[in-house]
ZAZALUM-258897 format. One record per residue (C-alpha): residue number from 1; x, y, z. Coordinates in steps of 0.2 Angstrom, whole numbers, plus 5000, padded with zeros to 4 digits. Layout:
BEGIN
<NUM <X Y Z>>
...
END
This chain:
BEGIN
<1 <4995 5430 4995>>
<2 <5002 5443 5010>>
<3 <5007 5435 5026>>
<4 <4994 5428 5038>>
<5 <4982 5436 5050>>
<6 <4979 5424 5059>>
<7 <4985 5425 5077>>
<8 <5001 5417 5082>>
<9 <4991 5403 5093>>
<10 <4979 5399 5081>>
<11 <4993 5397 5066>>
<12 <5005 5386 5076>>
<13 <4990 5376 5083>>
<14 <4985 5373 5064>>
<15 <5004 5372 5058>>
<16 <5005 5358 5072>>
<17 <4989 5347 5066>>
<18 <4993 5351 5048>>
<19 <5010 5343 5047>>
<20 <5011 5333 5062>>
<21 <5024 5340 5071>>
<22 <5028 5348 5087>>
<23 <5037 5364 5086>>
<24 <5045 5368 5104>>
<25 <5060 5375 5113>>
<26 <5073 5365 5100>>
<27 <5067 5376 5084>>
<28 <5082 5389 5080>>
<29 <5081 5406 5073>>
<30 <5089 5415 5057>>
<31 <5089 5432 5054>>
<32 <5087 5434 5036>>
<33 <5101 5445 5027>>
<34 <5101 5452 5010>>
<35 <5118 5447 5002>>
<36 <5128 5448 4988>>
<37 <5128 5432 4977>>
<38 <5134 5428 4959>>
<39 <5123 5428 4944>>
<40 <5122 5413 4937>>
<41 <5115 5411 4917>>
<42 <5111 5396 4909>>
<43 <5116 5391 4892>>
<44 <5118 5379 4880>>
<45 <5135 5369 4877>>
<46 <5140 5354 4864>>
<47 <5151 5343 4869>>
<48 <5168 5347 4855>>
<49 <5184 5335 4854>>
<50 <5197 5345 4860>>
<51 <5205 5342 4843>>
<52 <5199 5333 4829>>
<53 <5214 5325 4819>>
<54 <5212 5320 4801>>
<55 <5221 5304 4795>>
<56 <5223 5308 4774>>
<57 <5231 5299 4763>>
<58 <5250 5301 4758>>
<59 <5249 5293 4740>>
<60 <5236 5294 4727>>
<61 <5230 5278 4722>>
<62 <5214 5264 4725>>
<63 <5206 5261 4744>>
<64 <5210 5243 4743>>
<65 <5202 5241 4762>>
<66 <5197 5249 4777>>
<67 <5199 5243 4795>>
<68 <5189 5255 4804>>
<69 <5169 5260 4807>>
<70 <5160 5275 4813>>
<71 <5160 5275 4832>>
<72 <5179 5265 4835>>
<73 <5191 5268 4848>>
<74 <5208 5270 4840>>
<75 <5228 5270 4848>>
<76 <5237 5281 4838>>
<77 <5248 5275 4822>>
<78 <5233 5262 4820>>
<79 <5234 5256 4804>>
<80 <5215 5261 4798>>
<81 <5216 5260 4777>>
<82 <5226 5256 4764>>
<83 <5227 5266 4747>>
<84 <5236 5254 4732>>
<85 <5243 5262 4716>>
<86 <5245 5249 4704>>
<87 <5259 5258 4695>>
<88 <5270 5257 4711>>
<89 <5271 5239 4708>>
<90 <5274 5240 4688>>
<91 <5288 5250 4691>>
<92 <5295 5238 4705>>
<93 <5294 5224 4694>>
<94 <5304 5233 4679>>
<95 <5319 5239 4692>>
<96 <5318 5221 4697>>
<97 <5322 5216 4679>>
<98 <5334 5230 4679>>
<99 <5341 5222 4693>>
<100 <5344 5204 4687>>
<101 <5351 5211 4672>>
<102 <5363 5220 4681>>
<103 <5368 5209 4692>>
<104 <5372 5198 4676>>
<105 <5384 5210 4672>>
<106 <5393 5214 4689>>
<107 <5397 5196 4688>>
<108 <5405 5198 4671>>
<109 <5415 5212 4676>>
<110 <5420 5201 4691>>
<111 <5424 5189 4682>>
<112 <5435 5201 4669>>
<113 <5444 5208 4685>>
<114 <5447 5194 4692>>
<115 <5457 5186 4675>>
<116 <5464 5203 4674>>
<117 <5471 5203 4691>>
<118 <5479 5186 4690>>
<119 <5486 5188 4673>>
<120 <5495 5205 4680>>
<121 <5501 5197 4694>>
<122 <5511 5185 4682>>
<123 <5517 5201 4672>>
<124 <5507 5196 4656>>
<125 <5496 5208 4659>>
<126 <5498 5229 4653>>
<127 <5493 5242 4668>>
<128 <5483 5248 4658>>
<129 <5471 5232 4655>>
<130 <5470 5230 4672>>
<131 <5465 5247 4678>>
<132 <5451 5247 4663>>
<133 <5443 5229 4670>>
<134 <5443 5238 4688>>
<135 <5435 5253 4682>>
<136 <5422 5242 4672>>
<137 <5419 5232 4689>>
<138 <5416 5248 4699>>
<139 <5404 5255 4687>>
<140 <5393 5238 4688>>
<141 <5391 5238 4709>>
<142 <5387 5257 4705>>
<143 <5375 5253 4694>>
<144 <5368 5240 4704>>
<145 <5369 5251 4720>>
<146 <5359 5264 4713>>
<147 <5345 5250 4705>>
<148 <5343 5245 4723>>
<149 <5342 5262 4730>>
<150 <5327 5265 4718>>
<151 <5319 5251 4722>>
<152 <5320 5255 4738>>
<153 <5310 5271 4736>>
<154 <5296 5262 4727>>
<155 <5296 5251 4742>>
<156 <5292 5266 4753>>
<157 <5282 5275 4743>>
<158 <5271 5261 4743>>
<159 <5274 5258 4761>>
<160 <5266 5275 4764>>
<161 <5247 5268 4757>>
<162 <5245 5261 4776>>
<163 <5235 5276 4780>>
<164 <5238 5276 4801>>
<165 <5229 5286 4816>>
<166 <5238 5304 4819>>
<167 <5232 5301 4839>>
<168 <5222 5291 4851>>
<169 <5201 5294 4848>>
<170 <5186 5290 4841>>
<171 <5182 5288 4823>>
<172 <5170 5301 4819>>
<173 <5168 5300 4800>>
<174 <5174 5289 4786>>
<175 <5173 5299 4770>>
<176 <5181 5286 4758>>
<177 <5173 5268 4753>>
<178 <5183 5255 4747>>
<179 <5188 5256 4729>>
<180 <5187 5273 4726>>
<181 <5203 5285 4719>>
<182 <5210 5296 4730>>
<183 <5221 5309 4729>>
<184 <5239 5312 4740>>
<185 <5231 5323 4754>>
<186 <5214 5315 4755>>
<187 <5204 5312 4771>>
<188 <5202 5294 4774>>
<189 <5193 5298 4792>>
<190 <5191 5312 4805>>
<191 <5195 5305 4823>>
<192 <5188 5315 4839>>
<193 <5204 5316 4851>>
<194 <5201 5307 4867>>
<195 <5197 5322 4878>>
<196 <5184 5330 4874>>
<197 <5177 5349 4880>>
<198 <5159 5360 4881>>
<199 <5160 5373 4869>>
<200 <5147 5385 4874>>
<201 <5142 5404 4867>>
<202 <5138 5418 4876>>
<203 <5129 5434 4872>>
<204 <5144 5448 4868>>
<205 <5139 5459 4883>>
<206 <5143 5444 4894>>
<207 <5162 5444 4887>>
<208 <5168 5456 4902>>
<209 <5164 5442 4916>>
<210 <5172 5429 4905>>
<211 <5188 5424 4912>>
<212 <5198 5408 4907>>
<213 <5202 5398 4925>>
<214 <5185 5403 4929>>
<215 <5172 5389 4939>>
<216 <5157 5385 4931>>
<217 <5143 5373 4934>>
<218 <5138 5359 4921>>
<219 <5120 5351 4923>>
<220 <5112 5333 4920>>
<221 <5116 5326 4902>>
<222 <5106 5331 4888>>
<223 <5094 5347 4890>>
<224 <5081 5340 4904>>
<225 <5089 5342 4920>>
<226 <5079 5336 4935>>
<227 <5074 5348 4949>>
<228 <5088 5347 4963>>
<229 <5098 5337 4953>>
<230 <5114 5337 4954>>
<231 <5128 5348 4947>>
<232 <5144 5347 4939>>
<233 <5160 5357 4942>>
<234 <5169 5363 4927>>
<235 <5182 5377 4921>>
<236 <5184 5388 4908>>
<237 <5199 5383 4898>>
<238 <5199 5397 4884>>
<239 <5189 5411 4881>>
<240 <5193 5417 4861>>
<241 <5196 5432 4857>>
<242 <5187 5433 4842>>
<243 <5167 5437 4842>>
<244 <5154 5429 4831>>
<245 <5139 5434 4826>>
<246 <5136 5444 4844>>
<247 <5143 5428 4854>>
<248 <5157 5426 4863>>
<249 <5165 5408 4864>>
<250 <5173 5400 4876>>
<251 <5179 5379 4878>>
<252 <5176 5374 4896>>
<253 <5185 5356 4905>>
<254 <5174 5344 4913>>
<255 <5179 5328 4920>>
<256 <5169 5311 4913>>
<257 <5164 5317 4895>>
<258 <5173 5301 4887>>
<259 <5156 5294 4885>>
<260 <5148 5308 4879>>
<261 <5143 5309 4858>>
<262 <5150 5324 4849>>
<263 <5138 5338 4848>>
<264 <5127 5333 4862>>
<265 <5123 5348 4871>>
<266 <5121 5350 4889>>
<267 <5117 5368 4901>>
<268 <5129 5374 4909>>
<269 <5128 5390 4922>>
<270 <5141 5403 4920>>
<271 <5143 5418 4932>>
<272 <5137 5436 4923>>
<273 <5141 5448 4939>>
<274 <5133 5448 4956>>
<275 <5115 5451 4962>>
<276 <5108 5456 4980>>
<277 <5098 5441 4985>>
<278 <5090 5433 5003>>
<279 <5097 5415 5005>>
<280 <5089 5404 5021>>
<281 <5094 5386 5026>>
<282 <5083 5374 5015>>
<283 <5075 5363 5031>>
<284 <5067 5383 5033>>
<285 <5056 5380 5021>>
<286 <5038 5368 5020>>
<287 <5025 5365 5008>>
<288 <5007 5363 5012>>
<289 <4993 5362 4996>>
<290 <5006 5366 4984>>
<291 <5013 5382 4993>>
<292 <5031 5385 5000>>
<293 <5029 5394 5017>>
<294 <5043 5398 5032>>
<295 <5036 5405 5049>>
<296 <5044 5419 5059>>
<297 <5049 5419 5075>>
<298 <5035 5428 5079>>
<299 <5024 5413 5074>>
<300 <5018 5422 5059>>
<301 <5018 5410 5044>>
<302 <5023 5420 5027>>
<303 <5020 5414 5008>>
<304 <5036 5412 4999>>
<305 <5042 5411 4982>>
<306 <5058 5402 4981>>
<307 <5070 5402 4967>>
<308 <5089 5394 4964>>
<309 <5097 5382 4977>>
<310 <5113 5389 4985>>
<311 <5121 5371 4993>>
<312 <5110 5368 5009>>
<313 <5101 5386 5007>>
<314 <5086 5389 4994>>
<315 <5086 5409 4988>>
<316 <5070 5417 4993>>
<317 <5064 5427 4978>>
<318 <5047 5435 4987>>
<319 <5036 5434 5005>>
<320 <5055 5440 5017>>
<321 <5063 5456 5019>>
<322 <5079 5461 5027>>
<323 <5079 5457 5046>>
<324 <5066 5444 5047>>
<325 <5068 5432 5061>>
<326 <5065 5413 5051>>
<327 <5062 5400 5064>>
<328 <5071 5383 5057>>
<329 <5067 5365 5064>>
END
């Protein structure tokens, strides 16, 4: 459609019956400019933890239970599994053997001193004697000493089945069932860190206008976004130096993406340059059988075709040139 020939009395008189208004003194005027404005491109991001920590085992041995499910909220150094090697135990119940019998025989050598020392003190008793049942004495708490401090290690390495949560998140994977061997190393579970980030990609001849710190906009969750809808204010947090497979990659922060599942994807519109456009306030604009329309000052009513909004402004894609004079309400 061109713009109307009808004459500027017969256009406002049927622009005036047609949407029940009266357009007088009060309307303003806009004279439409072209201008610079940035080029926005939409893509798709996934929503990414900002790090995903592993909790593995530190022992090989049996899953004897697991306290976590797919989906939990964690604190970090949770205690989320427990890995049991049978032969831990064995060997703690020979040392305690060990032990006992050990002990029977620092209490000998006690014993032996302590005859030894009384009977010297009394001058029946040779150096000698007496310096051999101390020595026997000092050997036995060694020996005892040492039993203990093994123990002790078996205690700990045992200790260290509790398999806990490096960090605060959600448990994303549970790659382990109860009963089954593992090895020391193992993942027991993958947990999403708390924050999480868009991870979006970008054709490589975008890369030049990618600039970490830079504002972006995020839209609705999920894919559909609704007409007008409201957008999200986001910025690049990294942009990595490393191209793959044509596409540059970059992590973007946005605030409220707690709630958000792990590879969900969402668009988000990232500047590629700047483009001459003509933007007029939005209350410009009306719609009559389906079709956008803005009158001149003239009284001459023009076809439009609008594209993105720019806050309270709507861009004018077709129907205005340079210098038109818009009449707003």
């Amino acid at each position: 459609m061109g713009r109307s020939n009808l004459a500027p009395t017969a256009l406002l008189a049927a622009l005036t019956y047609s949407l029940g208004v009266s357009l007088g003194a009060n309307a303003g005027e806009v004279t439409v400019r072209v201008a610079p404005v940035e080029d926005l491109k939409a893509v798709v991001a996934s929503v990414e933890p900002a790090h995903q920590l592993t909790a593995r085992a530190r022992i090989g041995g049996t899953v004897s239970a697991l306290k976590i499910k797919e989906g939990d909220d964690v604190a970090g150094g949770a205690e989320i599994a427990s890995v049991v090697d049978q032969k831990l135990f064995l060997q703690m119940q020979a040392l305690d053997q060990r032990i006992r019998s050990q002990q029977a025989q620092r209490e000998k050598a006690q014993g032996d001193f302590d005859r030894a020392q009384e009977l010297f003190r009394r001058g029946v008793y040779t150096k000698a004697l007496f310096d051999q049942a101390k020595t026997a004495l000092d050997v036995a708490d060694r020996n005892l000493s040492a039993l203990r401090s093994d123990r002790s290690v078996i205690e700990q390495q045992a200790a260290e089945g509790s398999v806990r949560a490096p960090g605060p998140g959600r448990i994303l994977t549970i790659p382990v069932s109860v009963g089954r061997v593992v090895m020391p190393g193992e993942t027991i579970a993958t947990i999403a860190e708390d924050k999480y980030i868009l991870r979006l990609q970008l054709p490589e001849r975008h890369a030049r206008f990618m600039r970490a710190g830079d504002k972006v906009e995020i839209g609705a969750r999920g894919l559909h976004e609704e007409a007008g809808g409201g957008r999200k204010q986001g910025r690049v947090r990294i942009v990595y130096p490393e191209i793959q497979g044509g596409r540059v990659i970059a992590d973007v922060d946005v605030v409220g993406l707690g709630d958000y599942f792990v590879g969900e994807r969402a668009r988000v519109y990232v500047t590629t340059g700047k483009r001459d456009t003509i933007i007029i306030p939005r209350n410009a604009v009306y719609r009559r059988a389906g079709v956008d329309f803005v009158r001149l000052a003239s009284g001459e009513e023009v076809v439009i075709q609008l594209g993105e909004a720019h806050g309270d402004g709507v861009e004018i894609l077709s129907g205005l040139h340079d210098g038109d004079v818009v009449s707003t309400p």
